[in-house]
C-alpha positions, 0 to 999 in steps of 0.5 A: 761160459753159460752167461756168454751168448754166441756170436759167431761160427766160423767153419773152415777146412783148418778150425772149427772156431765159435766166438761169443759175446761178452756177457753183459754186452753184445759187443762187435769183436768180430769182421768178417771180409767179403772174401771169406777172411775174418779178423777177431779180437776178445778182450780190450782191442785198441789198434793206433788209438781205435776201439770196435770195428774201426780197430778191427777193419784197420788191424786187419789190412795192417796186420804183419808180422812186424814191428810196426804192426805191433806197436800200434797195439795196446790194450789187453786182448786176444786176437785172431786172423785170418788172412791168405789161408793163414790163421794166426793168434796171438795176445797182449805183449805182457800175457795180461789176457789168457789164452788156453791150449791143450799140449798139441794145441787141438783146442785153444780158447779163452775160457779155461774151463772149457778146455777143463771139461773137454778132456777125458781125465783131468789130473792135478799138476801138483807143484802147480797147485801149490804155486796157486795157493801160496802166491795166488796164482801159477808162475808162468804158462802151466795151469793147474790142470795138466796138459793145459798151458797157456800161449806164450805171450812172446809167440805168434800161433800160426795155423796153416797146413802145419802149426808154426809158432812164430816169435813176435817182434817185441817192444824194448828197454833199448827204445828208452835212455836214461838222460836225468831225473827231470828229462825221465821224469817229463818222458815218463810222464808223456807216455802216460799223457798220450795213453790216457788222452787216447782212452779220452778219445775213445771212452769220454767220461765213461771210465770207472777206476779204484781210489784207494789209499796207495800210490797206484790208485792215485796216480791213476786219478792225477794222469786223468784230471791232468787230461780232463777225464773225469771218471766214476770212482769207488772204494771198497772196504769197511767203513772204519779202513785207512784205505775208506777213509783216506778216499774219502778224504780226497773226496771231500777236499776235491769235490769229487764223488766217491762211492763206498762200498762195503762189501761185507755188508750184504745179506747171508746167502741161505745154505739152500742157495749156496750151490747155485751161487758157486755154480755161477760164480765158477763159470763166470770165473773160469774156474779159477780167481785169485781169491777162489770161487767160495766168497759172499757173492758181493764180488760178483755184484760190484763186478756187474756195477762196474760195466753198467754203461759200457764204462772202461775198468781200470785196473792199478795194478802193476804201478808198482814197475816204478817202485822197488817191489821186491825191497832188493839192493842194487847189486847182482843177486843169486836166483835162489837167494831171490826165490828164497825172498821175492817169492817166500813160502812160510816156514811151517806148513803143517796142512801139506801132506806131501810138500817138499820145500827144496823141490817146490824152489828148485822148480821155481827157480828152473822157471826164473831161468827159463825167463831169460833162456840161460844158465847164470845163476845171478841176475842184475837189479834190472833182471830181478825187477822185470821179473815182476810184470813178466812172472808175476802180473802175468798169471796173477794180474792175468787171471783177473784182468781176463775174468773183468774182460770177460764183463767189459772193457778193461785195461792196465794202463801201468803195465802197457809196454812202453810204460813198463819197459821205460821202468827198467830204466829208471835208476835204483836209488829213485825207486826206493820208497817210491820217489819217482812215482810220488814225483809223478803224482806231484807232476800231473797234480799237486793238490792229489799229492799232498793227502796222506797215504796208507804207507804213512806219509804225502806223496807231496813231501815224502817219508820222514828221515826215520822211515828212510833209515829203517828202509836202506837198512832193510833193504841192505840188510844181508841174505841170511840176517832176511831169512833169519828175521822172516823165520822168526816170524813165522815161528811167533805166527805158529805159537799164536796158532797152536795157542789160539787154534781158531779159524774163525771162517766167514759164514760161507766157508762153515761146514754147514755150507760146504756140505750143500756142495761137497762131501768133506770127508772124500774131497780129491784135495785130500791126498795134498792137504788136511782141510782141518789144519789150514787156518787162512780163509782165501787159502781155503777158498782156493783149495775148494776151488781146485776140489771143484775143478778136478772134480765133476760137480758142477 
């Protein structure tokens, strides 16, 4: 990245290794031993409860491949050491922080991009691409780019003569048991008393977190009053969102101070600017990003707002393990029929040129599988949900969560491992319109509980009965009456296409500023999509993101 300066260079017989800094902070991530040993961690590195170089000094002389090591790991990271004439990398339990390698691992680095640009023919993996503009993402450790993957986040990678790859000791389900709804409600509410009085020990006050108006946000704002942090907290949005005014709302009522901020509400960047703009965002990006690279430049902006003092980002994201994220019944259910709901494509796509509907499930749901290494064709409630944090957060949460690492410290409290394997245990029926989460809330406190929400309703007293009956019946309702419900509307969504074809792009995604990049009509994109038929902006966005990674342009 062009904004990272270096740090270090290290050069053995076995590696050729560079670390940087982050880029708006010299950090110390990196110890290097008297006897020519190093350890190095990227990322958010917190070792039995330490930050910086006391972390790094401890892991080093801790480290083994063992369970306890691992345990007394949390955070999202990279980390690297060299210890006895062995080089071992590995990352955060649940993948959160990417790590990149080419097919015969002759280069590995967090920066994608890196990679990218260091191999003689770039190739775009097609089904990957269509992944990526569907769900955001990819699905698992392929990248959109041919030859280039991620380490598995279950394997140790170890370089000595040969390259081992090694298994690493994981935390599990078996550790937490179900015993009641108030005794699991207490242990759930501990594991998050003990994390975020760790982060106090570390960080102080210097923590900024989102307040929006769902569940996650403010389950994060409870946990942190009950331990007595008192973090910056913002909202993005326009003024008139629900999600703006409910957290000003709470706001006012706890006298807390809230900053707004409405990103759409920044000056137009000139055409002439535009390119260099792209240039930056690409790289600081790695050259991917949920939403694309193409945006007004405010996302960068409120990025670099968000690390000034060293403050720890916290990221919501992933709360959603105590809820019913896929709204799926509590009974076995097909992997296909899963594919088919959980990760739904729209039924028309007249923009694809080469699509082939059967094919793209059929390789999703060969990924599903690989998950829990058998053929079964049904997987349990249990099964169906850990395929949230494990197949989804991993790639989606996992690109933003390294971009925002990139910056400064940050960390998803609700996808930590013990946090999120104690979910799986909590019973069907208590995640439904999220009961156990809102009972949460309501524990660390009360007060925060009983503001309204964006899902219509306190978390104090919860839904009313009408929105219960209309949930189960939802959720209950059978496969084929889902798929039918989903095609129609689509088919109303294709009408109010074809009556009102109008895209309606913001400024920065006209003509007139992509020609200051691109020359529209010979983009490499073309052979997969017709531009001229995709109507939805961040799709559009990420499908010129992909143009300049295949592309030589920056």
């Amino acid at each position: 990245n062009k904004e990272m300066a270096l740090h270090k260079h290290i050069k053995e017989k076995l590696f050729d290794l560079y670390i940087f800094y982050k880029i708006r902070k010299k950090n110390e991530n990196t110890l290097i031993m008297k006897n020519g040993d190093f350890i190095v961690a990227t990322g958010t590195f917190i070792f039995k409860n330490l930050i910086g170089i006391p972390a790094l000094e401890k892991a080093y002389h801790s480290f083994s491949i063992s369970k306890e090591f691992f345990d007394d790991l949390s955070g999202c990271y990279g980390l690297l050491v060299y210890k006895d004439k062995r080089l071992c990398i590995l990352n955060d339990e649940l993948g959160l922080y990417h790590i990149f390698s080419t097919k015969q691992m002759a280069i590995i680095s967090t920066s994608f991009i890196s990679i990218v640009r260091s191999l003689s023919h770039v190739s775009l993996d097609e089904h990957v691409f269509y992944e990526y503009l569907f769900h955001e993402s990819t699905l698992d450790e392929h990248s959109l780019i041919k030859g280039i993957q991620l380490i598995h986040n279950r394997k140790i990678i170890e370089f000595t003569d040969n390259i081992i790859v090694i298994q690493r000791p994981l935390h599990s389900a078996d550790n937490h048991k179900w015993q009641s709804y108030k005794d699991n409600l207490e242990a759930t509410a501990q594991i998050l008393i003990r994390y975020f009085q760790n982060l106090k020990d570390s960080f102080g006050n210097n923590i900024c977190s989102a307040l929006s108006g769902g569940f996650d946000s403010r389950l994060l704002l409870a946990v942190m009053r009950k331990v007595g942090i008192k973090p910056h907290l913002y909202i993005y949005g326009p003024d008139q969102s629900l999600n703006v005014k409910i957290s000003l709302n709470i706001g006012r009522g706890e006298g807390l101070e809230i900053e707004h901020i409405n990103r759409d509400k920044i000056a137009s960047v000139k055409p002439e600017d535009y390119p260099y703009l792209i240039q930056k965002q690409f790289y600081l990006y790695d050259g991917q990003g949920i939403h694309g690279i193409f945006n007004n430049g405010m996302d960068l902006i409120t990025r670099e707002q968000r690390v000034k003092q060293d403050r720890l980002q916290l990221n919501g994201a992933g709360g959603e393990v105590l809820r019913n994220f896929y709204g799926i019944p509590d009974c076995k259910m097909r992997i296909r029929n899963f594919a088919r709901i959980g990760l739904r494509i729209p039924k028309y796509l007249h923009f694809l040129k080469k699509f082939d509907r059967q094919k793209y499930y059929s390789v999703v749901e060969t990924k599903i599988r690989s998950i829990y290494n058998r053929p079964f064709d049904k997987l349990t409630f249990t099964e169906l949900e850990s395929l949230f944090p494990f197949f989804r957060l991993k790639t989606r949460i996992g690109v933003e969560n390294t971009i925002s690492n990139q910056f400064g410290y940050t960390v998803t409290p609700f996808i930590e491992p013990p946090y999120a394997y104690n979910s799986f245990i909590i019973p069907h029926k208590y995640k439904n319109l999220g009961m156990f989460e809102s009972a949460l809330i309501k524990y660390f406190d009360q007060n925060l509980s009983k503001y309204t929400s964006t899902h219509g309703y306190d978390f104090y007293n919860g839904p009313g009965i009408s929105a219960k009956i209309r949930y189960l019946v939802g959720i209950n309702a059978p496969i084929f009456m889902r798929y039918l419900m989903k095609d129609v509307r689509d088919i109303k969504n294709k009408k109010n296409i074809n009556n009102n074809y109008n895209r309606n792009f913001p400024y920065y995604l006209t003509e007139e500023y992509m020609q200051t990049i691109f020359n529209i009509n010979k983009l490499k994109v073309l052979e997969y999509v017709d531009i001229e038929k995709v109507y939805n902006p961040e799709m559009f966005a990420r499908i010129l993101s992909v143009e300049l990674l295949i592309s030589d342009i920056f």
